[in-house]
C-alpha positions, 0 to 999 in steps of 0.5 A, spaced: 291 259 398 288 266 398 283 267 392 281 274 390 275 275 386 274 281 381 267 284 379 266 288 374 259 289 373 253 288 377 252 281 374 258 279 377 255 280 384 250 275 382 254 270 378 259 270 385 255 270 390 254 264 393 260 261 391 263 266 395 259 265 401 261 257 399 268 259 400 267 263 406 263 257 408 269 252 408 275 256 412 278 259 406 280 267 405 277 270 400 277 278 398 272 282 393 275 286 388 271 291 384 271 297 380 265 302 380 259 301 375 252 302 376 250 299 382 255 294 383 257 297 389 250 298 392 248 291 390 254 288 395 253 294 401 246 291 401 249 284 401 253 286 407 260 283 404 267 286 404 270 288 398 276 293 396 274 299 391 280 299 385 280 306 382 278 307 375 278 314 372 275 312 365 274 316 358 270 315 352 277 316 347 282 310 345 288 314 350 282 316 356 281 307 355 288 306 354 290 310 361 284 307 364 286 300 363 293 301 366 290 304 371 287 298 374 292 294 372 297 297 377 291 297 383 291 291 381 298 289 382 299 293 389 293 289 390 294 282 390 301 284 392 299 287 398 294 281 400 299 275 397 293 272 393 295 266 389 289 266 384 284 271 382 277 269 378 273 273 375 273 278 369 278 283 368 284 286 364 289 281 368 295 281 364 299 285 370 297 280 375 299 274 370 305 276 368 308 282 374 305 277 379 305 271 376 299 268 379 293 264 376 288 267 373 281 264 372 277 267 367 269 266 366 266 268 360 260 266 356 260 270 350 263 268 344 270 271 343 267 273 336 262 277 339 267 281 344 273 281 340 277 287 344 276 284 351 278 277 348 284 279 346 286 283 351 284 279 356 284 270 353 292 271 352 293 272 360 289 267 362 291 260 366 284 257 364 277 260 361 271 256 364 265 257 360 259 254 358 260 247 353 256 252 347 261 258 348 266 258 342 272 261 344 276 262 338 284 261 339 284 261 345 279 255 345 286 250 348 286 255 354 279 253 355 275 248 360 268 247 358 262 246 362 255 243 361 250 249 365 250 257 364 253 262 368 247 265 370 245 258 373 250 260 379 244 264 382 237 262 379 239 254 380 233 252 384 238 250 389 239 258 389 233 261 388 226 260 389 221 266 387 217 269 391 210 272 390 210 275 396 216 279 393 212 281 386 206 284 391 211 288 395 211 292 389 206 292 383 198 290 383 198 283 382 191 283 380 192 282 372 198 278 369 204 283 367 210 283 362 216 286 363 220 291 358 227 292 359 231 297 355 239 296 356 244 302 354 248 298 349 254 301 350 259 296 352 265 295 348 262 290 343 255 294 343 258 299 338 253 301 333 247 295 335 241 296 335 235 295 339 228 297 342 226 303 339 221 308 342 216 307 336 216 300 337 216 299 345 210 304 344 207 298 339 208 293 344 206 296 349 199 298 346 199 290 344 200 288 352 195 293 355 190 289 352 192 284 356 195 285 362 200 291 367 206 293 363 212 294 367 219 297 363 226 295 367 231 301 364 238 303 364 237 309 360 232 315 360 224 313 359 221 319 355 215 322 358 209 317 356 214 311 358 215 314 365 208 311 368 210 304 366 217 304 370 219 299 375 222 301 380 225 296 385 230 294 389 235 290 385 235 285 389 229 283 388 227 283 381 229 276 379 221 275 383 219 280 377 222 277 372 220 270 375 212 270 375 212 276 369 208 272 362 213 275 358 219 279 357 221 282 352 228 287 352 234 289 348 239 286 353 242 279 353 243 278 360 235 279 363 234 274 356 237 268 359 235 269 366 229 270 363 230 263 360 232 260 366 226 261 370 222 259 364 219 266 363 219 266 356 223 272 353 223 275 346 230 279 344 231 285 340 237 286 337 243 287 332 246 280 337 239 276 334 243 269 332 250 271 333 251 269 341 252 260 341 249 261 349 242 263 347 242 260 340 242 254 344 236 256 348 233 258 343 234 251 338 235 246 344 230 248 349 226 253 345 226 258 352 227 265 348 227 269 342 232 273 338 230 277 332 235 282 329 233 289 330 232 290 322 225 285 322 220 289 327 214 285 324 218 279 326 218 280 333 210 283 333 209 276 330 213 272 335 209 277 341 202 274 338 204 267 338 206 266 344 201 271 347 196 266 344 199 259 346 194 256 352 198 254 358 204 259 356 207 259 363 206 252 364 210 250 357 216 254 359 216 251 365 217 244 362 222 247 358 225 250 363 225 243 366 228 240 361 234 245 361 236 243 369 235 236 368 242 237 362 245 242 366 250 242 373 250 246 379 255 251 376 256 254 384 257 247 385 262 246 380 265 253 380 267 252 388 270 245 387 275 248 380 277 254 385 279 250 391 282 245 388 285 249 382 290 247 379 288 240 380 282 241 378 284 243 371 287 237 370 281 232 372 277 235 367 282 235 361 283 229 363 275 225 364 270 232 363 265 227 366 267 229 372 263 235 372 256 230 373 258 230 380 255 237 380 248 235 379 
């Protein structure tokens, strides 16, 4: 069996990581296929991992996008030809690959498709199976789906994966005082049209709130102004999860550095136009009280959640319990994911037939 992962955002290189590593592991080929975003090729050049550019000129306009797609479909397909790959996971336009080449196709996806309706359509209908976390609604093609009881981000920051490192932390900042981390995210994905977020007047206002107590440090995607620049973090990607793991809080514009944020049990306040609408975080936020949405059109929301947390005794300790709880629910999602694919199709037809099966990966 010839198994091809795609990438197509550095969190994908997380996510895939030591599943690939798991496969490579056992004997079997894999091959990493990526297209150019951010630092998603300078992420896999440090890890030492062989992987194939697929090229994308990409446009801002409808016809620029359209061109774009068809693009790395056609790379796609002179791929997975020219390597004889039987199934492909990961998160990509694949309808070529399904329906030219006719091989599998596995799709991961954490949001709900309502909160990424052009992707959704684009790309569910295509796809042999969805994998998704048990509190991911995803529409119509919910039939296509099999659903797990983790988080995708747990395939790298389960413990079984990641411990944090202070040592690491000391490497880059003064650990003399506590520290907070501000993320601001570009929110220019195709299903961030029109979202809003933090604002320079309201990071400044935090950040006046969070000098009184400890080091600010801002992680960002776009451009800082010239007051904010002092406060810029810079680090090596690899690393930032060290960061993010002994911070006493995190507060960002970005849903991914949110639920990471959660899963090493830093608590984590989000702000923006997404607060409420995505299950993933719904369910961390209700069930296990790890973070905090609050809609871009309620500041004063979010200055009073920041006071009461920076006030709650034993912060980092309560949201280590919590964060407990949630790993006592949850599988090893790497675990799981490695026995889906190597066994596919096979697997998918234990879990629509005995979905327990998944507590084997605990």
């Amino acid at each position: 069996m010839r198994i091809a992962v795609f990438l197509g955002h550095p969190a994908h290189f997380y996510m895939f990581r030591n599943l690939i590593n798991n496969i490579v592991e056992s004997g079997k080929s894999i091959h990493i296929v990526i297209k150019k975003k951010d630092i998603l090729e300078e992420l896999l050049k440090q890890s030492g991992l062989n992987y194939t550019v697929i090229r994308e000129d990409r446009s801002d306009s409808k016809i620029g996008l359209i061109k774009s797609v068809l693009q790395m479909e056609f790379e796609m397909i002179k791929f997975i030809r020219k390597n004889k790959i039987d199934i492909l996971i990961g998160s990509t336009l694949s309808f070529a690959v399904r329906i030219i080449c006719g091989k599998h196709v596995i799709v991961t996806a954490e949001d709900d498709a309502i909160v990424i309706p052009k992707y959704a359509k684009l790309v569910y209908p295509f796809a042999s199976v969805i994998l998704s976390p048990i509190s991911c609604n995803n529409g119509q093609w919910e039939q296509k789906s099999i659903k797990y009881h983790g988080f995708q981000k747990l395939t790298y920051l389960y413990p079984d994966y990641f411990n944090a490192n202070f040592e690491v932390v000391e490497n880059y900042i003064s650990t003399d005082k506590p520290y907070f981390l501000i993320r601001f995210a570009k929110l220019n994905a195709h299903h961030d049209n029109g979202v809003k977020g933090l604002n320079n007047d309201i990071a400044r206002k935090i950040i006046q709130r969070l000098e009184k107590l400890g080091n600010v440090y801002i992680s960002s995607e776009r451009e800082l102004p010239e007051e904010f620049e002092k406060y810029r973090l810079n680090i090596n990607p690899l690393d930032i999860h060290h960061l993010m793991a002994f911070a006493t809080l995190y507060i960002g514009d970005s849903q991914s550095m949110s639920v990471e944020a959660a899963m090493l049990g830093t608590p984590s306040v989000r702000f923006n136009d997404f607060a409420g609408k995505i299950s993933v975080l719904n369910e961390l936020e209700t069930k296990y009280q790890l973070t905090y949405g609050i809609h871009s059109s309620e500041p004063e929301k979010l200055f009073a959640k920041l006071d009461e947390l920076l006030v709650l005794p034993d912060l980092k300790t309560v949201f280590q319990q919590r964060r407990q709880k949630m790993l006592t629910d949850k599988i090893d999602v790497t675990a799981f994911f490695t026995w889906f694919i190597e066994n596919y199709p096979d697997s998918a037809n234990v879990m629509r037939s005995n979905p327990d099966y998944q507590y084997r990966f605990k």
